[in-house]
N, C-alpha and C positions, 0 to 999 in steps of 0.2 A: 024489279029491283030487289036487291039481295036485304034481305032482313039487316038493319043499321046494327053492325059490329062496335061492342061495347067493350073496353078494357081501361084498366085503371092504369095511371101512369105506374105504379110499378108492374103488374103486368106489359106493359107498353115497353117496360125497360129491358124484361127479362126477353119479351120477342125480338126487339131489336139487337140486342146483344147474343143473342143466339144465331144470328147470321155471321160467319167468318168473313167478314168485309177488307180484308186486309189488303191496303192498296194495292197490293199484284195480282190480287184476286178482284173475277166480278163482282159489281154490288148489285144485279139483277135480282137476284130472289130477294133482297130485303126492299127492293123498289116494285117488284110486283106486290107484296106483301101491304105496301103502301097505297096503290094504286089500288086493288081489292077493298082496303078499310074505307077509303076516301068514296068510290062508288055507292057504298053501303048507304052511305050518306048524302047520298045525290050529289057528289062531290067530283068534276071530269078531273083529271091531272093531265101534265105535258108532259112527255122527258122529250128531252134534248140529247143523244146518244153519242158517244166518241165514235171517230173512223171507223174503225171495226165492227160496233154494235156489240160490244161484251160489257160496256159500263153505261150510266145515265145519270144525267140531272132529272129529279123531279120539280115539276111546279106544277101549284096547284092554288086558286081561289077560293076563299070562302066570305060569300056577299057581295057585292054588287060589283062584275070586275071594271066595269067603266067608270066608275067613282073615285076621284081626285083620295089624297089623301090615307092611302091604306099604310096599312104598316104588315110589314115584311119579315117575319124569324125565317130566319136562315140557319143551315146546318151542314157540315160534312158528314157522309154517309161510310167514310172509311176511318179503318185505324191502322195504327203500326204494325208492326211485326210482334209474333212472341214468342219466336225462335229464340232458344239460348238464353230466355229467364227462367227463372226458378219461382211460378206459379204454386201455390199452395193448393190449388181448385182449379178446376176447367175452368179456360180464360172464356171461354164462350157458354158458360152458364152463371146466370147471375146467383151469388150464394150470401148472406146477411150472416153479418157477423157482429157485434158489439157494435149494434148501430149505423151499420154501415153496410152498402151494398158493393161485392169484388165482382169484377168481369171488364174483359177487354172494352173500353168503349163507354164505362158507368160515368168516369168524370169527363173524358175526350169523344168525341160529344155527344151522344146517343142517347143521355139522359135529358140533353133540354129539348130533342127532338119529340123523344118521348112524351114525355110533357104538353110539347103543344100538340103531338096528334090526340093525347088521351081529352084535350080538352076543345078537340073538332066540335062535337055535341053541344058543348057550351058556346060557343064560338056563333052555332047556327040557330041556338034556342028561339030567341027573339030576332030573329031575322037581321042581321048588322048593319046598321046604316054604312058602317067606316070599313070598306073591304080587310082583309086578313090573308097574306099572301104567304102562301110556304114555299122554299126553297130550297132542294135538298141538292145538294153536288156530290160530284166525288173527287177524287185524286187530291184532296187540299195537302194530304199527307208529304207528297212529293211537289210540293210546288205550286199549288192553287191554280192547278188544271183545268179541273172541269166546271166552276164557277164563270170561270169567262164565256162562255158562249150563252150559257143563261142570263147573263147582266147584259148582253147584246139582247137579246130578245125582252128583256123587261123596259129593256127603254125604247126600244122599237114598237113593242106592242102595246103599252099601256100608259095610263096616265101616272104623274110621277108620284110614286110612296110618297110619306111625311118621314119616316124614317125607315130604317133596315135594322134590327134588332140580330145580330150575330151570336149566337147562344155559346162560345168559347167559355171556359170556366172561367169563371172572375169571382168565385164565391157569393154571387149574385148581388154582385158591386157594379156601377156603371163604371164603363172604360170609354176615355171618350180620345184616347191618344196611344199608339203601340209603336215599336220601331220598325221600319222596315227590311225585309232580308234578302241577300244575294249571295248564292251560293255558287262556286265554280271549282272545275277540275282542270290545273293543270297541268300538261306533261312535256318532260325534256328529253327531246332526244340529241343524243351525242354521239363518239364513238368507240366501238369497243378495241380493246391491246390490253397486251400482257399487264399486270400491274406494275413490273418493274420500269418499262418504259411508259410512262404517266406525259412526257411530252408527245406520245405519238398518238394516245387516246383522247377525249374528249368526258368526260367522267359527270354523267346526268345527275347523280345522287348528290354531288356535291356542289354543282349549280343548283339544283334544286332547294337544297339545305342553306345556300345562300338568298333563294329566292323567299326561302320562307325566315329568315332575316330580316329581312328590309317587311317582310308582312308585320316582326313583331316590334320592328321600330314603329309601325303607322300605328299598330296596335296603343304602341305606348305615347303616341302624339294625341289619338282621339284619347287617352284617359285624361292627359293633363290638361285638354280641351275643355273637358268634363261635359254636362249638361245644365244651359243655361236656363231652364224652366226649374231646376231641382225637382223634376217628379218622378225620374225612373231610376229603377235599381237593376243595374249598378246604372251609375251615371255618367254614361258617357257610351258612345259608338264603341262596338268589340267586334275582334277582331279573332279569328279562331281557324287553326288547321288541324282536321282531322288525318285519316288513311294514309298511308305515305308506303309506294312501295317501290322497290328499286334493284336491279343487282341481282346475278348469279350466283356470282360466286366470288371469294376476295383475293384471288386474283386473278380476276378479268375487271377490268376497268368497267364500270357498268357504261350498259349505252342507252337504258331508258329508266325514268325515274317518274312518277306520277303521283300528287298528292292532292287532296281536296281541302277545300278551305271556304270561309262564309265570311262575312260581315251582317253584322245588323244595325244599322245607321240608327240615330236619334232624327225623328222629323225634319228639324231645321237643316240638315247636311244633305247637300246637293248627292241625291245617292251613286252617285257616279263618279263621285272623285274616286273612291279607294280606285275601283279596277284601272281607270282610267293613269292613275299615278305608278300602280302596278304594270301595267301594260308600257309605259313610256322609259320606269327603269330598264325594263328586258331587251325595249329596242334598243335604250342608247346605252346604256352601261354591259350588259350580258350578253346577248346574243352578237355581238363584234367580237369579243374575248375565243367567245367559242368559235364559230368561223374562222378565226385566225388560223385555228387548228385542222377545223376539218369542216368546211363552204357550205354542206349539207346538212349542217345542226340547227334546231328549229326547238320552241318552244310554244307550244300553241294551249289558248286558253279557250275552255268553253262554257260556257252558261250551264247550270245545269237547274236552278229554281231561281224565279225572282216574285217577291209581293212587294207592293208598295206598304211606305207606315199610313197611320192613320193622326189625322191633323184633329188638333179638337176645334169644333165646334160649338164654343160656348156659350149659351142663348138661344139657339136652336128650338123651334118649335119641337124637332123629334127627339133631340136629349132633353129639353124638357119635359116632355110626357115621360119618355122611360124613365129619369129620374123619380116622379111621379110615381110610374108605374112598381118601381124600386124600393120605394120608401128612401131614399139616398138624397142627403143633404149638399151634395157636391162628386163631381166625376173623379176617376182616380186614370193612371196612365201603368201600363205595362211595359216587359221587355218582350214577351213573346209575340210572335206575328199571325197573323187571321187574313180570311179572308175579306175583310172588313173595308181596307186600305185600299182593294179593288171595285168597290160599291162606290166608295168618294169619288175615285177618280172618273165615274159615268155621274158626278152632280147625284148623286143622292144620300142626304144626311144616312150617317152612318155610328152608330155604339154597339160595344161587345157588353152582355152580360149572359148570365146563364149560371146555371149550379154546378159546383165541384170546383176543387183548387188545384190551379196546374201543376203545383207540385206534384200532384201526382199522374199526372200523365205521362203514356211511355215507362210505364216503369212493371215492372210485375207485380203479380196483386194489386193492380188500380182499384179504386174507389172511390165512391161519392157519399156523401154523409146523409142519410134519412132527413136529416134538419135541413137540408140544400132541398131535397126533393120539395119538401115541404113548402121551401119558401118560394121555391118555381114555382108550385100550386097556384100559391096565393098571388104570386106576380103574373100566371095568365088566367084570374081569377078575377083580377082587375084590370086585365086587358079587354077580357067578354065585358064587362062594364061599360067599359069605352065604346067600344065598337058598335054597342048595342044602346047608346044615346042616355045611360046610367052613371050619375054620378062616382066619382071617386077618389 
């Protein structure tokens, strides 16, 4: 067995972050990297691999894996892109500045990962009565991809966590409620004519542009809906279209027009009305208009991400411990989405906490605050407590 590899969570921070994990890239070498520390330790790991074999989930036990009741950090192993920021420093070198650490991945989320591997040692000191399961996926970036075949196999193979601990930046606040999000693309085809005769073409851009109308009337129905719990900002289901592209040239009638658009539902809304209400203007009101003109015009919508939100669960033997583990008098609720809301839905209590404020995620020069790292310490500081039949 290889000599037990020691590194301090900011060490921890700066190896992880020095891997270019960026969802269209493999996360291989930062999973083998994993895999190596974890052995050192007498620690086996699992990946679970996509089609291909170029990406992987890792999982891995520490302490008894047939023992009821473990609790489970989970992490995404990818980040964004950082194409087309304006980077002060190598996004893939972690560099400290006024108290604070920049690098792709320091608040999104490589640092609560960090964290719990730098405190594997602690985790297996005293041998843990209460298993300790790590989780690491990839693609959550685009979609909370590679999470689902690992939560197949956690419930398949083991006995059920107490909770699943989702390390997302919350500034190391418990989340015990997110929205959930659905993203889609969709495109109009119609047909092309000169611009001067507009009765003989079919003109996508401008169906389209009505399409995304009637998106910002729903838009403006879920605001005045608002949000009846009052705990998320902004309060209420939104509704947003990005990309939009369309047209040659002005004058040719365009014949295709393509834009992308999300919603992120509040819990309580059946997350399937929007598309569902989308999908049924296009058959009855739009695509008859168009056909009128030219039989062959079609509008078709596709999936392109979906996560569920995450429901609170409050009283919860496992957001009571993380509260515990927290120091946090009470859970809080977010708008951003996690892979979290897919652990519920396999029955296994589920909270987001971890260090760094999403504000800064996705943005250039990311960053996480030395006083987060800190407070991560101490929160799996008193999870080795736990685990290990010690008060706290």
């Amino acid at each position: 067995m290889p000599a037990p590899m020691r590194l301090s969570p900011r060490e921890m921070i700066e190896t992880l972050v020095s891997f270019d994990t960026t969802s269209h890239l493999s996360n291989l070498a930062l999973v083998e990297f994993v895999e190596n520390y974890l052995a050192s330790h007498g620690v086996a790991a699992q990946r679970v691999t996509n089609e291909d074999g170029t990406k992987a989930n890792l999982f891995a036990t520490l302490g008894p894996a047939d023992a009821a009741g473990g609790v489970v950090l989970s992490g995404h192993t990818d980040v964004v892109p950082v194409e087309g920021q304006d980077w002060s420093s190598d996004p893939f070198t972690v560099v400290q500045r006024e108290g604070r650490l920049f690098g792709r991945g320091t608040s999104d989320m490589k640092s609560f990962i960090a964290v719990a591997l730098a405190f594997v040692p602690e985790f297996l000191k005293d041998g843990p009565q209460i298993p300790v399961h790590l989780a690491l996926s990839y693609d959550e970036e685009v979609g909370c991809l590679g999470v689902r075949p690992m939560i197949d196999g956690i419930i398949r193979t083991m006995p059920r966590p107490q909770v699943v601990i989702v390390g997302e930046p919350s500034s190391m606040k418990v989340v015990n409620a997110h929205k959930s999000i659905q993203s889609w693309s969709t495109t109009v085809t119609g047909l092309e004519s000169h611009s001067s005769a507009t009765d003989k073409g079919v003109n996508a851009v401008m169906y389209a542009a009505e399409l995304i109308g009637f998106l910002s009337q729903m838009a403006e129905e879920m605001r005045r809906r608002g949000d009846a719990s009052g705990r998320f900002r902004p309060p209420y289901t939104t509704v947003n279209v990005g990309p939009i592209r369309g047209g040659t040239a002005l004058n040719i009638i365009p014949k295709t027009c393509s834009f992308l658009w999300e919603y992120r539902a509040l819990p309580d809304l059946d997350p399937d009305e929007i598309i569902n209400r989308f999908n049924a203007h296009v058959d009855e009101n739009v695509l008859p208009r168009m056909r009128d003109v030219h039989p062959g015009a079609r509008i078709e919508t596709k999936v392109r991400a979906q996560a569920p939100g995450l429901a609170p669960e409050e009283g919860s033997a496992g957001e009571t411990l993380v509260l515990k583990l927290a120091q946090c008098n009470a859970a809080e609720a977010v708008s951003y989405g996690t892979e979290a809301g897919l652990f519920q839905l396999a029955d296994i209590p589920t909270v987001v906490c971890g260090p760094g404020d999403i504000a800064q995620a996705h943005k250039p020069d990311e960053f996480v605050e030395l006083s987060q790292i800190a407070e991560c310490e101490r929160f799996m500081r008193r999870l080795a407590d736990y685990v290990s039949g010690r008060p706290i």
